[in-house]
N, C-alpha and C positions, 0 to 999 in steps of 0.2 A: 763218175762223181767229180765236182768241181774241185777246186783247192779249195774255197772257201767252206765246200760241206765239209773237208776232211778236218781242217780246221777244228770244226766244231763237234766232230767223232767225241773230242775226250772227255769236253761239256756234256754231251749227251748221256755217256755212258756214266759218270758220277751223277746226272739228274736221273738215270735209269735205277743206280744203286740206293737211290733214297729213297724214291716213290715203287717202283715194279718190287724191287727185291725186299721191301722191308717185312714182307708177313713168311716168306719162305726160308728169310734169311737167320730170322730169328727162332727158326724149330731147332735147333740142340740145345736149345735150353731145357726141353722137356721128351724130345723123341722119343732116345732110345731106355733112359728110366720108365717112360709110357708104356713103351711096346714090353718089358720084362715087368712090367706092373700088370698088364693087362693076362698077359697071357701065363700070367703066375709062373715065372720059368726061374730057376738058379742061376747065378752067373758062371755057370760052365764054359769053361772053353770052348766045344763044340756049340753052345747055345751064343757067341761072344761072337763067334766069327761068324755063324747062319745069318745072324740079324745086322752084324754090321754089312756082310757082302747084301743081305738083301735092301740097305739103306740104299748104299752104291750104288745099287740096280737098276735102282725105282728111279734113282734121279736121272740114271743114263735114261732109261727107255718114257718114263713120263715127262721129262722137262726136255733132256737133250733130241730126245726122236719124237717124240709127238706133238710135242711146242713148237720147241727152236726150231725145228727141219719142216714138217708139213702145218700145224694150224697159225703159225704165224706168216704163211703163202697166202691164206685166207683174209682178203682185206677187202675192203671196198671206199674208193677214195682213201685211203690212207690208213682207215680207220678199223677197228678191230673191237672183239668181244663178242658174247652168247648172245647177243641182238642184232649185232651187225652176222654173226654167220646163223642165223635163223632167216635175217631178211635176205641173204644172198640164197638162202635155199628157196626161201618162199616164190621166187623168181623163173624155180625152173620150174616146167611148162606141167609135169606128174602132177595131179589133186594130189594124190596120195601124199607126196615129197611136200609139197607147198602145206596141207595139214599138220601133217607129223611137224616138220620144222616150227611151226604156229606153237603147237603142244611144248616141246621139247623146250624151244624160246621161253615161255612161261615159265614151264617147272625149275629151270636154270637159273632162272629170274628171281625165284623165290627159294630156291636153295642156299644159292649167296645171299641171300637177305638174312637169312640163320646163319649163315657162315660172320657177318657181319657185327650179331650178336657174338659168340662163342670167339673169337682172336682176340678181340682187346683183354676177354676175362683171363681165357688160360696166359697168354702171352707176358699179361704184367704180373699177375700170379706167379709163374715160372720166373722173373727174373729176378722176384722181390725174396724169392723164397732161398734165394743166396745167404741170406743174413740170419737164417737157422742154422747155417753153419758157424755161424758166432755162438748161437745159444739159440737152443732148438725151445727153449721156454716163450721165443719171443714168436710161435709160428701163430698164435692170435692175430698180435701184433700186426703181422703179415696181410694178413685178408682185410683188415681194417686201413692196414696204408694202402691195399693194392683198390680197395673200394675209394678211398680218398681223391688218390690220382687220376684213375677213370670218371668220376666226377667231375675234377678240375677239365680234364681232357674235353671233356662233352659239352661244359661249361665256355670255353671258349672256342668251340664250333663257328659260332655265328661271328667271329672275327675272321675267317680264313684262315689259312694258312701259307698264304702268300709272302709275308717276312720272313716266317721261319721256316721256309721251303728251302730258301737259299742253305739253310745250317745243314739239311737234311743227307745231302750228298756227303760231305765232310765226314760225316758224322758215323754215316752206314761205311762209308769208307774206312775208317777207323775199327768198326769195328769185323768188316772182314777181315782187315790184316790182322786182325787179334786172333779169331777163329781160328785161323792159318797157322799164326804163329804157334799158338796153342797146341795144334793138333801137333804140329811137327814137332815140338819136346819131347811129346808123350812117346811120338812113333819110333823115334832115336832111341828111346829110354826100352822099349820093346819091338826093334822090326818085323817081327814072327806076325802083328796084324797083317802086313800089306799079305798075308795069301786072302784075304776077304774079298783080295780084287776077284780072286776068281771065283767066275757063279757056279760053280761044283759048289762051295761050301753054301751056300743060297738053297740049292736046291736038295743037298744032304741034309738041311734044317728041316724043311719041307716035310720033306718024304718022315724022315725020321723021329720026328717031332710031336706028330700027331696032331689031334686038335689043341692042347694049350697054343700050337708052334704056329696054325694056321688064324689061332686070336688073336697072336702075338705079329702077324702078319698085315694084318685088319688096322693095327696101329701102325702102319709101317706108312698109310696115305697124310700122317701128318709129317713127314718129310718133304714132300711138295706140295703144302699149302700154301696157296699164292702164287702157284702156278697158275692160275688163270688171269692174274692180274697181269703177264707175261704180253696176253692178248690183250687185254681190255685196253692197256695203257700204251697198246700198239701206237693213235692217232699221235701222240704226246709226243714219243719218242723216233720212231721208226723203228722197221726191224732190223738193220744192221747195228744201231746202239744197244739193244736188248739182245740180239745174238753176241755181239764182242762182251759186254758185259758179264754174261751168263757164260763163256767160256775163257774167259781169262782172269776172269775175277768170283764170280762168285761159285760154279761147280767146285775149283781147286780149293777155293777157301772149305763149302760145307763137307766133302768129299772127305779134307785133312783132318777138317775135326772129329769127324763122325769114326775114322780110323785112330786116330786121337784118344778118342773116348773107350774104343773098342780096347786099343792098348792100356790103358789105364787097369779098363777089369781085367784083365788078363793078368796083370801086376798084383789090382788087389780088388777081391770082389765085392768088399764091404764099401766098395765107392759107389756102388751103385744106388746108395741115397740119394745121389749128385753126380754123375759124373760129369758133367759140365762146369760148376765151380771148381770141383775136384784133383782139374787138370792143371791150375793154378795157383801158385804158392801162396801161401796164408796171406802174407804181408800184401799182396794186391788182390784181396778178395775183396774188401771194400770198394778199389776204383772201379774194379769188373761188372761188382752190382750196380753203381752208378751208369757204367758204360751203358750195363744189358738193359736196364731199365727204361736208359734215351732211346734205345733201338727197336725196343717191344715197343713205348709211346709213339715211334715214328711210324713202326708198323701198323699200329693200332689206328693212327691217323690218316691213314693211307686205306684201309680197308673200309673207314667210317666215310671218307671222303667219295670212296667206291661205289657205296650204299646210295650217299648222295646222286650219283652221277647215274644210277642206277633207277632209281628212281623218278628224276627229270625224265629219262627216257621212255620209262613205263607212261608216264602221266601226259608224254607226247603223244606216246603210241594208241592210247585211249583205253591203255589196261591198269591203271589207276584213277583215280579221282582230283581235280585238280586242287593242289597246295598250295599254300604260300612256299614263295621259293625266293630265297634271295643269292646276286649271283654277287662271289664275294672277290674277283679278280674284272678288270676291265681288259687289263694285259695278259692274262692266261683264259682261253676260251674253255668255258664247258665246266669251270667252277661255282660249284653252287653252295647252298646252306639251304637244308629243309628244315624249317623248325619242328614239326609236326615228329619227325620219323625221328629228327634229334633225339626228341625224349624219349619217344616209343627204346627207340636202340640204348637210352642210357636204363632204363628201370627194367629191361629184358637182359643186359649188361650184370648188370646190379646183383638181380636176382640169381642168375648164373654162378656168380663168385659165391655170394653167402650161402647157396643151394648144395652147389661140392666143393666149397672150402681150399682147396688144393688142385695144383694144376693135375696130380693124377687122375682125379675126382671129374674133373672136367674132360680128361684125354677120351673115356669113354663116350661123353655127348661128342667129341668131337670128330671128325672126318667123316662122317657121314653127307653133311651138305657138299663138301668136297667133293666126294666121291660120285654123288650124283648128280655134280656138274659140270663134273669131268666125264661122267659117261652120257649126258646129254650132249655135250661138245664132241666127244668123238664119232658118236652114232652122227651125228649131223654131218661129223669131215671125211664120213666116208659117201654121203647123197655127194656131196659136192667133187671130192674125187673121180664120182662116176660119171655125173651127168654134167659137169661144170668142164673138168680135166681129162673128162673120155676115158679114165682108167677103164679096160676090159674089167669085167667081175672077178676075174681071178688074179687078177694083180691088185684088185682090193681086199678080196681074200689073204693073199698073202704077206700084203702091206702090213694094211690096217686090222684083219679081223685079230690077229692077238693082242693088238692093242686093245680092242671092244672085248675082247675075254677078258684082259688084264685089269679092265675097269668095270666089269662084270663081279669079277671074283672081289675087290676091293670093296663096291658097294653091298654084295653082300655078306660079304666079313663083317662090315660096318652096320648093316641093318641089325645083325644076330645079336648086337650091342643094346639091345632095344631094352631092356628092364635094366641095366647097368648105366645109362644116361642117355643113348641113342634117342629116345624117346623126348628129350628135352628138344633135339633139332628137329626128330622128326614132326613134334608141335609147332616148332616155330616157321620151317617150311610151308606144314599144310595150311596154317592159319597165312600167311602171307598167300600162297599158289589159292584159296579161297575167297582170300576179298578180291585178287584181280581177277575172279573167274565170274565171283558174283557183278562187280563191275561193266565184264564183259557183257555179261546175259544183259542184265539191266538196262544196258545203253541199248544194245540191238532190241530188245522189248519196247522201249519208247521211240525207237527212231523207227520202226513198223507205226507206232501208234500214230505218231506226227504229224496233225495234218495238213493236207495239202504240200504234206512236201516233195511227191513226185508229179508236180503239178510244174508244166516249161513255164520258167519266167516269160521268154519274149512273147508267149504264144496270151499267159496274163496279161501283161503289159497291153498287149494290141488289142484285147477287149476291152478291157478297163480305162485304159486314156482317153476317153470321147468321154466319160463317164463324171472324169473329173477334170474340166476343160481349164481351170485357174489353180495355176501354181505360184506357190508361195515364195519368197524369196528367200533364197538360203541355200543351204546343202545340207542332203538327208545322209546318212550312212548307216544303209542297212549291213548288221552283220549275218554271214548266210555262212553254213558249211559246204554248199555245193553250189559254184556259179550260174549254173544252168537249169536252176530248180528255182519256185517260189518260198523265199519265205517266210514261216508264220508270222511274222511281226508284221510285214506291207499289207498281207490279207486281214489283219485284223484292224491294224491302224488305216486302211482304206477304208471297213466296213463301220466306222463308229467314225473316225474324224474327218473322213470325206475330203482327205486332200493329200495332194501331194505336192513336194518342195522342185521349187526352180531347176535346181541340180541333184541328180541322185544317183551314190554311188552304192553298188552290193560287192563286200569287202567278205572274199573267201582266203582262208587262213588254213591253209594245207598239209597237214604233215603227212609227207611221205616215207615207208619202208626204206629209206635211202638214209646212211648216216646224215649225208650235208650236201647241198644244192649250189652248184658256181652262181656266184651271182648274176651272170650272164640272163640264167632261166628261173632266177625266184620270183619277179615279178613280170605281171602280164596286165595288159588293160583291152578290153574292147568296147567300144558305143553301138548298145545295141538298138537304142531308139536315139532320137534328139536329145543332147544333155542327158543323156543316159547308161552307166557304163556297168558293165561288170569286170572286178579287181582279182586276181588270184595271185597271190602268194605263199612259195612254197619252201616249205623248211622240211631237212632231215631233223629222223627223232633223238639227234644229238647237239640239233640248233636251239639257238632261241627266238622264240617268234618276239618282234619287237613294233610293235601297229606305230611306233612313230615316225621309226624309218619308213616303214609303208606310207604312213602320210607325206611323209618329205620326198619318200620319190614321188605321187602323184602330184605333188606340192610343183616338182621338178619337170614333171611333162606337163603342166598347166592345165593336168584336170581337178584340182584343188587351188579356192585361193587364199582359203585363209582358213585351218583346221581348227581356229580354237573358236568359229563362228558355225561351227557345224552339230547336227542332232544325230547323237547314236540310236539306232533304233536293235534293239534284244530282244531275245525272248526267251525266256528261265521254264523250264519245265520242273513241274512238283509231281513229283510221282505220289499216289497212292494207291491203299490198297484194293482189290475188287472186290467185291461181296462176294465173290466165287471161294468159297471153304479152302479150294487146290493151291490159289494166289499165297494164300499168308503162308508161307513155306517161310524156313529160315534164309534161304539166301536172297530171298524179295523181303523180307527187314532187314537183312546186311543191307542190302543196297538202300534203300530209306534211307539210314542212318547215317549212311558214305555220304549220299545225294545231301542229306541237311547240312552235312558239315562240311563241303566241300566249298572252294571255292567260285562264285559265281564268275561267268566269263569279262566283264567291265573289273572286278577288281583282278583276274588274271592276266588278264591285257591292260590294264591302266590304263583303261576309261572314264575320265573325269564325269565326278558323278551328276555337276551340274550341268553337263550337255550330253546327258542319258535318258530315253528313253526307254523303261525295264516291263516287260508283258509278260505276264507271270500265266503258264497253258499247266492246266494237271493232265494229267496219265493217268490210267490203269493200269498196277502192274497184273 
């Protein structure tokens, strides 16, 4: 490492604490009152120390050993997250491996999509609900300011968050050393917590506990929520800011409080209304709700931003619909603003808080999506251990498979939650994992249909040219998905207007299973006849495809001379339905209805519309 990266270690690590850490950072505000709420338990000493040493545990063995140590190994170009380690599976040479990972990619995809809803609600909920220890008459009040602020929050989406990125670090910063500082009063005031280090009392909970102990367990996965953001935000940051971070700052902070807390009930069990305000003397109950509440909006901001990014990727990879998408940094790559999902996530937001009222309320819808995107991630990091890293089978066994029990047994503690709230993500899951499914089906249905689209351009081209001996002057630009194929737009605008332009370029637009593409190899040109070329450009599904830079580079090798005198030639497929009874199924009208409202390719590419060409083919679904 050079001096100059080191340099920039301590930036990184305070930029890692305000965007990675802000959804995991902010669970003791509602954890451990969750986990003895769920699992209807006393605050006995024996039941104080099981769930604090099992807090402990979870973050060692989920965040410290399964994160920081093996799935942030997993990168590709620099880059990270449940899409970039699906496409790094997708790679290896097993159907089977390359399937499963396709699946698992998806369902991941649409798990944090519900995870996405459910954190802003419980999170500002839990921080606002501080100010019932003022006067519990005001816990109305509460749901009505915590609905206000997620409003404002979602409200100013479409401005970025670019300005107030910078405050973010500070901020989180701040309030770790609070966390810390907090926990270590209580632990001084009561040492007899630190035996929770040891997992005997963990697994004496366990055992001895029964099933309340094993419910109260099921809530124990909202202690590392936003553990996956760990990876996702791999590209941002790197892994060594996200590992210094996560072991100098923030395990010791959440660790202290969470024993912090543990110490408190042990002192007095009637704190377990709160034990997070609790640990904090009257007189700064007020700056701490202010504190918690900038820290849960940071977090909140950070997992909606998530969604965003999440989504660009899907809509790359052809498992959504294309959006308007606006990107709201020029200087930070890969920030977007989707208006569409904004709302969808603000009135699914919404709905959540006035549905259960309380962050307890909510704790039952919640870790579920968690949990099962952390067992799609771990199932996936064990293909890759094996056939990427040549781990023998039994050093995966002995790695990794307690890891895939240990997110086994989490998702379903969290499933059994299903009439209690579970049910709220597992709707918001399936309905997300459904449109990109119906999506998928739909597109592959029409690109079977398509025709003449496995028909060789050159082999067209060399029939057809004697055909039409006078060219027009100008430049055409057909847009094609596959350079070496005809498409419908030249067979249709040869068969009716019988001509073709002086210059003609077919402009393919590639996304690849690859986060991001060196500039070296995104752009490619060949002439496959006289004055006649085919273009491919290739983006990862974390790039942005940009057709004017495309222009400028052919602009630049002088097979364009002037883009804004040129004819785009499209072609828009309208799916409808068959007369066949089997077609009208519900997921060929999902897709209909995706298909109308989606974006057409000229306004998702910024295609000026008066040098477009637009050929409108129907389908059968």
């Amino acid at each position: 490492m050079t001096a100059s990266s080191k340099e920039k270690i301590p930036l990184l690590v305070m930029g890692a604490l305000g965007i990675v850490y802000g959804d995991i950072g902010t669970s003791p505000l509602y954890a451990l009152k969750s986990c003895f709420s769920l699992g209807n338990l006393p605050a006995t000493a024996p039941n104080i120390l099981g769930l604090t040493s099992l807090f402990f545990w979870t973050l060692i063995l989920i965040v410290s050993i399964k994160y920081v140590l093996f799935v942030l190994r997993v990168e590709e170009h620099g880059e990270g997250g449940i899409l970039v380690l699906s496409s790094i599976c997708s790679h290896i040479k097993e159907k089977w491996v390359k399937g499963f990972s396709l699946l698992m990619g998806l369902l991941g995809s649409a798990l944090l999509f519900g995870d996405g809803v459910i954190t802003p609600a419980i999170s500002v909920l839990s921080a606002l609900e501080g100010l019932t220890l003022l006067s519990p008459a005001i816990a109305p009040e509460v749901t009505i300011l915590s609905v206000t602020l997620l409003i404002l929050l979602f409200v100013v989406q479409k401005h970025g968050s670019g300005k107030l990125g910078a405050y973010f670090g500070p901020i989180m910063t701040l309030w770790f050393f609070t966390l810390a500082f907090l926990g270590v009063l209580s632990i001084l005031k009561t040492p007899s917590i630190l035996l929770a280090i040891s997992p005997t009392h963990a697994l004496s909970f366990l055992v001895g506990g029964g099933l309340p102990a094993l419910i109260a367990m099921g809530g124990t996965i909202m202690v590392v929520t936003g553990a996956e953001a760990l990876y996702a935000d791999l590209g941002h940051f790197g892994a060594r800011p996200i590992r210094v971070s996560w072991h100098s700052v923030v395990f010791p902070a959440l660790a202290l409080n969470y024993l912090g807390q543990g110490a408190l009930l042990l002192r007095d069990a009637s704190a377990l209304a709160n034990p997070f305000y609790q640990l904090a003397p009257s007189w700064c109950l007020v700056p701490l709700v202010v504190l918690s509440t900038l820290a849960t909006l940071i977090a909140s901001q950070s997992i909606i931003s998530g969604v965003f990014s999440l989504t660009w990727q899907a809509i790359m990879l052809g498992d959504l619909p294309r959006l308007r998408v606006i990107h709201t940094s020029h200087a930070q790559r890969g920030q977007v603003y989707v208006p569409a999902v904004n709302i969808l996530l603000c009135v699914m937001t919404m709905s959540a808080v006035l549905l259960f009222q309380t962050s307890e309320g909510l704790a039952a819808a919640y870790g579920f999506s968690v949990a099962g995107a952390m067992l799609a991630t771990t199932l996936m990091l064990c293909c890759v251990a094996h056939f990427k890293w040549h781990w023998s089978v039994l050093k995966v066994l002995l790695t990794l498979a307690p890891l895939v029990l240990l997110d086994v047994f989490f998702f379903a503690l969290n499933l059994s939650k299903f009439l209690h709230g579970a049910w709220y993500a597992l709707l918001l899951s399936a309905a997300t994992f459904t449109i990109m499914k119906s999506w998928q089906k739909g597109t592959q249905t029409l690109e079977r249909q398509r025709p003449y689209a496995h028909e060789a351009l050159s082999q067209f081209l060399e029939e057809h040219l004697d055909l039409f001996p006078t060219r027009l002057p100008g430049t055409a630009v057909y847009m094609t998905r596959t350079p070496d194929q005809t498409p419908s737009s030249l067979r249709i605008n040869l068969k009716h207007n019988k001509f073709l332009h002086e210059k003609v370029l077919f402009i393919s637009i590639i996304t690849t299973r690859e986060p991001r593409i060196s500039l070296s190899d995104k752009f490619t040109a060949q002439e496959i006849l006289p004055n006649i070329y085919t273009v491919s450009a290739f983006y990862g599904f974390k790039e942005i495809p940009d057709l004017q830079k495309i222009l400028q580079w052919l602009t630049e090798k002088d097979l364009l001379d002037c883009h804004y005198d040129a004819s785009f030639f499209l072609t828009r497929g309208v799916p409808i339905l068959s007369s066949r009874s089997a077609s009208h199924t519900f997921m060929n009208k999902l897709y209909m209805f995706l298909s109308r409202n989606a974006l057409s390719a000229h306004e998702f590419y910024k295609i000026p519309y008066q040098q477009l060409v637009e050929i409108g083919i129907r389908y059968h679904l």
